[in-house]
ZADO-197683 format. One line per field, with one value per residue (C-alpha): residue number from 1; x, y, z. Coordinates in pm, 1 decimal. Last residue first. Example, Ala and Ser with C-alpha at 12.3 -4.5 7.8 and 13.67 -1.06 7.14 Angstrom:
2
i (2_1) $
px (1367.0_1230.0) $
py (-106.0_-450.0) $
pz (714.0_780.0) $
END
This chain:
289
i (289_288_287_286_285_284_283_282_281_280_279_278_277_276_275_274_273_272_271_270_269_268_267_266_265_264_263_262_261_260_259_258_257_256_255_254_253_252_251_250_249_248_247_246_245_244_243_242_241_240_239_238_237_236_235_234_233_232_231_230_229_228_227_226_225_224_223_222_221_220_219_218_217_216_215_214_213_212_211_210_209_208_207_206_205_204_203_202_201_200_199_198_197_196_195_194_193_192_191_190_189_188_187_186_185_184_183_182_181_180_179_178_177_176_175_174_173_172_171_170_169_168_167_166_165_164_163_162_161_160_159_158_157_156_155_154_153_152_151_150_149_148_147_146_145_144_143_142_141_140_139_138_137_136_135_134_133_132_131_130_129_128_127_126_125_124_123_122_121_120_119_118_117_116_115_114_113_112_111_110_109_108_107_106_105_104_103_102_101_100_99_98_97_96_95_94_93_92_91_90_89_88_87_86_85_84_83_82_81_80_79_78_77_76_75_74_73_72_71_70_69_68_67_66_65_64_63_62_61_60_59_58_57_56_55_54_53_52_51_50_49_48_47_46_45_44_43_42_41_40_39_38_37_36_35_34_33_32_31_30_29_28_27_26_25_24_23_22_21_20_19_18_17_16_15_14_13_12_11_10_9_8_7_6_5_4_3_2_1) $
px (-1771.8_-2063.8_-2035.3_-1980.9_-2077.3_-1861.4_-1648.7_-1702.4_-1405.7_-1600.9_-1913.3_-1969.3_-1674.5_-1462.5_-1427.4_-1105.4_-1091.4_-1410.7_-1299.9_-1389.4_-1725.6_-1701.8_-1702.3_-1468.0_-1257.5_-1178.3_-926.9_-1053.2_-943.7_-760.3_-913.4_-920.4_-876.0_-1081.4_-837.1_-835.8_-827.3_-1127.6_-1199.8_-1391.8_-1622.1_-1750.4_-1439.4_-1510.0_-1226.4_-1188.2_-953.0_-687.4_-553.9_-862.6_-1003.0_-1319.0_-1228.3_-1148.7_-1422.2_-1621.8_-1762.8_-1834.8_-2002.3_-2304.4_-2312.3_-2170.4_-2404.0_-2656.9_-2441.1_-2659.5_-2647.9_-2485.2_-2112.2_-1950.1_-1632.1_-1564.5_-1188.9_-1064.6_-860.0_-818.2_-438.7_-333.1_-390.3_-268.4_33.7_141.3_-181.1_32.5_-258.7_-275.4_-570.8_-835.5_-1071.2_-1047.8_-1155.3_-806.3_-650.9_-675.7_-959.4_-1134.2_-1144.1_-1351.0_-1577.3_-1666.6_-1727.1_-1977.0_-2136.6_-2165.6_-2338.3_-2550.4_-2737.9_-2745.6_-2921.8_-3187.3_-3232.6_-3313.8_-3571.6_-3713.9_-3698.6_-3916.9_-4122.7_-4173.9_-4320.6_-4551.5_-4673.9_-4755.6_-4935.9_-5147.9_-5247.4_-5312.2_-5078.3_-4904.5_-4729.0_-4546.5_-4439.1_-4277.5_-4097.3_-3970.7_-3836.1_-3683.8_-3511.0_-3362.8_-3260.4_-3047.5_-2946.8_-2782.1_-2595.7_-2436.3_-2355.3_-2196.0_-2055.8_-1894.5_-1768.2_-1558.7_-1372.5_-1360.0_-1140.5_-1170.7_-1469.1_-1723.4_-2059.8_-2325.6_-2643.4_-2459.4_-2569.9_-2872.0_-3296.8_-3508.4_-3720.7_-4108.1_-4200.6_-4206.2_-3846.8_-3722.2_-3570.3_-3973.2_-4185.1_-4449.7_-4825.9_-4691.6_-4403.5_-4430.7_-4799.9_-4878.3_-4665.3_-4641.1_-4907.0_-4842.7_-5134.6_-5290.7_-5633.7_-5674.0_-5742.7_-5994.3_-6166.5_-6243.7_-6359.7_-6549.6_-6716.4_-6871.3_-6543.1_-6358.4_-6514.8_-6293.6_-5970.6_-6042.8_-6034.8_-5724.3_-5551.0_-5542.6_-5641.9_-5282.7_-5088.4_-4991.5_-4912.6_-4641.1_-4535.7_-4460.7_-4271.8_-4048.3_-4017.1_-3877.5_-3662.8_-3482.8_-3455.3_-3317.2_-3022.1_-2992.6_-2862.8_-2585.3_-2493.7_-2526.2_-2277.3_-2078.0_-1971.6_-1869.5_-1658.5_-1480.1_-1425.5_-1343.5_-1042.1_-837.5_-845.1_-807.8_-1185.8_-1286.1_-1555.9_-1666.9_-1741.1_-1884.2_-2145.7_-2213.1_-2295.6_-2495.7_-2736.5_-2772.6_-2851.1_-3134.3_-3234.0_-3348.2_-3176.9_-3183.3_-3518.6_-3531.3_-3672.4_-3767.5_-3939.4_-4119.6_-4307.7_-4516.2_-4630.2_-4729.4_-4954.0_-5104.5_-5182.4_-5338.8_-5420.3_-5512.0_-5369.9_-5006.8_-4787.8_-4389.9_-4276.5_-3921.0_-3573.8_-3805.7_-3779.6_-3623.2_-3280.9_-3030.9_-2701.2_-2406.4_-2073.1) $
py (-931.0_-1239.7_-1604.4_-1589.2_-1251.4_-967.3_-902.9_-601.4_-356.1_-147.4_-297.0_-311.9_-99.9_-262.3_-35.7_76.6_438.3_500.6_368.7_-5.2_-113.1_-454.7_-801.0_-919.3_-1169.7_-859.2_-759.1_-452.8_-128.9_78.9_317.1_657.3_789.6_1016.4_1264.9_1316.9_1570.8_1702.0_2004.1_2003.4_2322.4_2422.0_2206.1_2179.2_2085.3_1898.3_1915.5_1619.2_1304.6_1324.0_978.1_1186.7_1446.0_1797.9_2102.1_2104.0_1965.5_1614.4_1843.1_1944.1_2308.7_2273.6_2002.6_2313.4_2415.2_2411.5_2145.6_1869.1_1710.6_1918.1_1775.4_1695.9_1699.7_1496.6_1258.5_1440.3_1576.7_1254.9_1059.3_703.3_581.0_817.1_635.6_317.5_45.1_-69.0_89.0_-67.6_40.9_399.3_459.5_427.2_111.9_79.6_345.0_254.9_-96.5_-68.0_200.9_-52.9_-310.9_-99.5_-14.2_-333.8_-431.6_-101.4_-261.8_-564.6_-429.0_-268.5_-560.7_-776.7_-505.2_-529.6_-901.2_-895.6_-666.0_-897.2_-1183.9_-981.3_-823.5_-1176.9_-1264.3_-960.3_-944.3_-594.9_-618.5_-374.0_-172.2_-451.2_-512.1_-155.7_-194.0_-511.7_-387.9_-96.5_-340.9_-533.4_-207.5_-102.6_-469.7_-499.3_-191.8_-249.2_-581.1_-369.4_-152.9_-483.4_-658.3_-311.0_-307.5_-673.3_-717.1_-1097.5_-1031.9_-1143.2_-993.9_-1215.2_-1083.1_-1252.5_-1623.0_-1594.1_-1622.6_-1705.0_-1435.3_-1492.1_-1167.2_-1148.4_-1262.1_-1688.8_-1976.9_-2117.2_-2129.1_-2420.2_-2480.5_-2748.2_-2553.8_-2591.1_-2612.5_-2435.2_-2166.2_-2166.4_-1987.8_-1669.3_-1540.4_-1264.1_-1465.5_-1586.0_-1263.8_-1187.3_-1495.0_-1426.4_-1093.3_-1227.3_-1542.5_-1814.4_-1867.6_-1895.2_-2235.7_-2377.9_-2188.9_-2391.7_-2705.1_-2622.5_-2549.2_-2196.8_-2282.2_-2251.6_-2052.0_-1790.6_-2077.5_-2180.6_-1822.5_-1793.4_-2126.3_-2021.1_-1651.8_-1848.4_-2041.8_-1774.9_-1626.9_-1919.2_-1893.7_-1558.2_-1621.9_-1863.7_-1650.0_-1358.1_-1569.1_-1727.8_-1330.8_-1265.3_-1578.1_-1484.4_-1142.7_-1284.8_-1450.3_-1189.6_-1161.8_-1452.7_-1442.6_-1677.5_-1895.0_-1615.0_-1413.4_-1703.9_-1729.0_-1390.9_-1354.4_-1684.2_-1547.1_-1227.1_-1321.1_-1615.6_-1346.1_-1076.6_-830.1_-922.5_-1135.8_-1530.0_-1424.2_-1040.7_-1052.2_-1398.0_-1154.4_-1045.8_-1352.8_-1505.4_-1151.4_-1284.4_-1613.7_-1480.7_-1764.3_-1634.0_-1499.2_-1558.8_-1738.6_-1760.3_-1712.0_-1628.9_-1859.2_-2161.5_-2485.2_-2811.0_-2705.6_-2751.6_-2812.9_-2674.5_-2822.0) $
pz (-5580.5_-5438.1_-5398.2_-5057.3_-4845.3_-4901.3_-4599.8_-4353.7_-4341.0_-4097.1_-4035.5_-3602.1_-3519.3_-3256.8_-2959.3_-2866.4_-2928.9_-2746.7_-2412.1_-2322.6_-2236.5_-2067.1_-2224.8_-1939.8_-2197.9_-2335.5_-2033.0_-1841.9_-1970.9_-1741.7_-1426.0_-1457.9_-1097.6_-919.5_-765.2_-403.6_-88.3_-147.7_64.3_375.6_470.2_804.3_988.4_1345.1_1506.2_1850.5_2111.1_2166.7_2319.6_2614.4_2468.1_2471.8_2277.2_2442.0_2389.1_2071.8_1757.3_1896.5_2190.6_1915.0_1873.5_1519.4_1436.7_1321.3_1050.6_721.0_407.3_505.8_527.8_775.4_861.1_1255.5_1267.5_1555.6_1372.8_1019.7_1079.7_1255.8_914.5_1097.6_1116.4_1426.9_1643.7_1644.4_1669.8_2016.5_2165.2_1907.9_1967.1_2121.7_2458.2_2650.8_2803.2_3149.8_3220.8_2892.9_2991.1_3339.8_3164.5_2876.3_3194.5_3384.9_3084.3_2982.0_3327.6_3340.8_3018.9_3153.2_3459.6_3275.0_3057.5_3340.9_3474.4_3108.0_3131.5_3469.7_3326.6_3062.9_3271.4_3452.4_3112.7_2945.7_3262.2_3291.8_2964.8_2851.6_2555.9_2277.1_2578.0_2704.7_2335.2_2292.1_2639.5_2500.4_2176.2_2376.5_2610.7_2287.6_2149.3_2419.9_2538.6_2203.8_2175.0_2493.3_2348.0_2083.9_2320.0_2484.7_2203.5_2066.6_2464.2_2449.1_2097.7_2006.8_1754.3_1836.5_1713.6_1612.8_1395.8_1101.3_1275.9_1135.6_1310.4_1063.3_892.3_998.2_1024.6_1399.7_1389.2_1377.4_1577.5_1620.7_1912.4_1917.0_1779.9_1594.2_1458.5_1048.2_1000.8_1352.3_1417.0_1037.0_972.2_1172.0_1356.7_1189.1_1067.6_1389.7_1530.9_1213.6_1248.4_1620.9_1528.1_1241.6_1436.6_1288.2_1059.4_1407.3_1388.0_1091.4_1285.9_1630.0_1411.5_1258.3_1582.6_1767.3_2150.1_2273.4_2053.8_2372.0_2532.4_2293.2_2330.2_2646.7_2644.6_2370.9_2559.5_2853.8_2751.7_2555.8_2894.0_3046.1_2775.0_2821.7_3183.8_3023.1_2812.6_3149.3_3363.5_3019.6_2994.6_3290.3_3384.1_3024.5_3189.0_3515.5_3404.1_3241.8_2871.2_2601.6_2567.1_2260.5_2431.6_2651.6_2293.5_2158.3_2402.1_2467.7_2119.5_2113.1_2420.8_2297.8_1936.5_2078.3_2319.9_2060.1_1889.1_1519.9_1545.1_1686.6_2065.2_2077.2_1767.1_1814.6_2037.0_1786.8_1620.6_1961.1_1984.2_1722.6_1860.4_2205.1_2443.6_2796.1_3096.9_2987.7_3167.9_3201.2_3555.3_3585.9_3545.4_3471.8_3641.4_3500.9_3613.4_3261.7_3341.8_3083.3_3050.6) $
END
């Protein structure tokens, strides 16, 4: 059951309207890492979490956190379109600069949105469900929420710097602080799980299946050696099961196959031998020989 408190999480109020930079900071509500993906991924995983109790407790905490936050951005930005309707739009004809802010704003804040916030990026692409990653292992879930609060802080950081508005900055330096702490949260919790179970995802697949020969071999794809020096090249891996290899120049260790003619009923191109001949033994039309 969720309860919703009629009060915002943080203060959400920009100075003055600013319909472009609306556009913008659809980004870090409806785009691939913004608070609508957090908030479902976090979601779904503490839906799904057959681990110990206070992981799934965890994880609803900051869904439910992301939840306000989405709030938040939605009502930023239907501020941020006050004072762009039609009728503002015919004037802003008198005006070039104001013509040419208005002239960025994205259209369908108002056709399709009513001057409102809208599930969708800063280019208009609406938000999917693809972005979400659950997939019942906790140890993969939480780098890639890890992942997720990485780029999502970055995004903000990148949109505090596009505006001097006072009130849109106050409001996303309290996200960025949030995002710092999330980000210390997963790694917090990825540390917690490596300790019991080891760093590799997953830790229950019998290691002896697997190719052990090729498991810490770094193979040197590119043109020069530089990633030699790297410390994936070097020293004991980090599941501490082995040292790593640096192999300068990997063999092939296959054969291209040739694969069989498809059926005919494909109309593909079949080897040389069996392709019909357009003409040979070609009948006589009617009437004639």
């Amino acid at each position: 059951m969720f309860y919703h408190v009629k009060q915002l999480q943080y203060n959400a109020k920009p100075t003055r309207p600013d319909p472009v930079y609306a556009k913008k900071l659809q980004e870090v509500l409806g785009g691939q890492f913004g608070e609508i993906s957090v908030m479902m991924q976090y979601m779904f995983q503490g839906w799904n979490c057959r681990a110990e109790g206070k992981y799934k407790d965890m994880l609803l905490d900051i869904a439910t956190e992301e939840i306000a936050h989405v709030e938040m951005l939605a009502t930023m930005i239907a501020q941020l379109l006050d004072g762009a309707p039609a009728h503002t739009q015919d004037e802003a004809a008198k005006d070039p600069v104001v013509e040419a802010v208005l002239g960025g704003m994205n259209p369908q804040h108002a056709i399709v949105g009513g001057l409102g916030a809208k599930p969708d990026d800063s280019t208009g692409y609406p938000w999917t469900a693809r972005y979400v990653v659950s997939s019942g292992n906790l140890l993969a879930d939480f780098r890639a929420n890890l992942n997720a609060e990485s780029q999502g802080r970055l995004q903000v950081c990148r949109l505090y710097e596009m505006t001097t508005d006072p009130g849109v900055r106050d409001m996303l330096s309290f996200l960025i602080a949030r995002d710092t702490m999330h980000q210390n949260q997963w790694m917090a919790a990825i540390e917690e799980l490596e300790s019991t179970q080891g760093a590799i995802v997953p830790s229950t697949f019998n290691q002896e299946a697997e190719k052990q020969e090729v498991s810490y071999s770094f193979m040197n794809f590119s043109e020069g050696e530089d990633s030699k020096s790297g410390r994936w090249a070097n020293g004991p891996t980090l599941d501490v099961q082995a040292t790593f290899e640096y192999d300068a120049a990997p063999k092939p260790m296959g054969k291209i196959p040739i694969l069989q003619p498809g059926p005919a009923y494909m109309h593909g191109t079949p080897p040389e031998d069996l392709r019909i001949q357009r003409g040979a033994g070609k009948m006589e039309p009617p009437g004639q020989g």
